[in-house]
Every structure is written in structure tokens, then in C-alpha cells.
N, C-alpha and C positions, 0 to 999 in steps of 0.2 A: 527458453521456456515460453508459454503458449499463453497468451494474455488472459487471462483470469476474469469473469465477470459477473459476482454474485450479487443477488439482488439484494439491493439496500432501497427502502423506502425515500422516496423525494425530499421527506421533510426531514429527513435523518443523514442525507448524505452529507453536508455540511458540513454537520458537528462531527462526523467519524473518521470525514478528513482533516478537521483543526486540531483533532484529537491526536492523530497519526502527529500532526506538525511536532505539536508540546511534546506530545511522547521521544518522537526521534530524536527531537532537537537535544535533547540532553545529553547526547551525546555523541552525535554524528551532524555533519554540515545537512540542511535541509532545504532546497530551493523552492518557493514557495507560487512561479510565476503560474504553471498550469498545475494546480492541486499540491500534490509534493513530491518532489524527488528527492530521493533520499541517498546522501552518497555515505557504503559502508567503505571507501579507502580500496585499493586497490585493484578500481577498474570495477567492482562491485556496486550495484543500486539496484534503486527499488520504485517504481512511479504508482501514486497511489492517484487516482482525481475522480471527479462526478460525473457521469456519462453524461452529457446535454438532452438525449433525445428517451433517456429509458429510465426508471429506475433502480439502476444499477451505478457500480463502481466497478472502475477499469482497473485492476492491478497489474503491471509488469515489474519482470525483474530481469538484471541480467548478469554474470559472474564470469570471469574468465577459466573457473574452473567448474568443477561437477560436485564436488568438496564447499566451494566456497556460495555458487549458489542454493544448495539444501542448507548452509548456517543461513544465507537473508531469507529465505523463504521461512525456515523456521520463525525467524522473529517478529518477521510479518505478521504472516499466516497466527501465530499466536497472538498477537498482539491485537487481531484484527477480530479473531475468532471468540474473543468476550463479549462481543455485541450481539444478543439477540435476534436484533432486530435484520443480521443481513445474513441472508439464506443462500447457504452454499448447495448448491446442486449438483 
């Protein structure tokens, strides 16, 4: 899948990635060393972090099936899509 990059305002990207952490952590392992990686089990993840140079956030994901990436993309993608503030294009 094809790296994702909707605009999230500077002062917001932070908190929408700390958010992602708390969130995921609950119940999936989450590696917090560049933004969050998020592993859903079975070769499935999800990399959320702050772009450096733009006001955007980088989303990848990646899934060994076609099945199994539309469920993380699903979770994501909603999870992520309550924030106002980051405009998907």
C-alpha cells in the first residue's frame, strides 16, 4: 500500500501520534522509537509518525494478505479519521 500523507497541522501532530500509541497499546505491541509502529500479529503493521519537513503525518501499512491489510487499514484509518484537525485529500 502506497504511503498515506494527510495534512495534520504542526502543533497537532504530536498529540495524534501519542494518541495512536495509548490507543494501540491496549492491545497490540507498539514500538515507539520513530513515531509508532504498530504490530497487528502476523507479519501485519502499521507506521504512524510526524513528517519533519511538512505538516503532515506519514501513514504506512503493510499485511501479508489483501484480507488482512483492509482489517489494519480499517482500524487505522478510523481511528485516525476522528480528528478534525488532519485533512485527508
Amino acid at each position: 500500500m502506497p504511503e498515506l500523507r494527510p495534512h495534520c497541522p504542526d502543533e497537532k501532530k504530536s498529540g495524534v501520534v501519542n494518541d495512536a500509541v495509548r490507543y494501540f497499546s491496549r492491545n497490540n505491541p507498539v514500538n515507539t522509537l520513530d513515531g509508532a509502529r504498530i504490530d497487528f500479529g502476523d507479519g501485519a503493521w502499521a507506521g504512524i509518525r510526524q513528517s519533519n519537513t511538512a505538516p503532515r503525518l506519514s501513514i504506512c501499512m503493510e499485511a501479508r494478505s489483501e484480507e488482512k491489510l483492509e482489517e489494519v487499514k480499517g482500524m487505522v484509518l478510523g481511528h485516525l479519521k476522528k480528528y478534525r484537525e488532519i485533512e485527508w485529500e
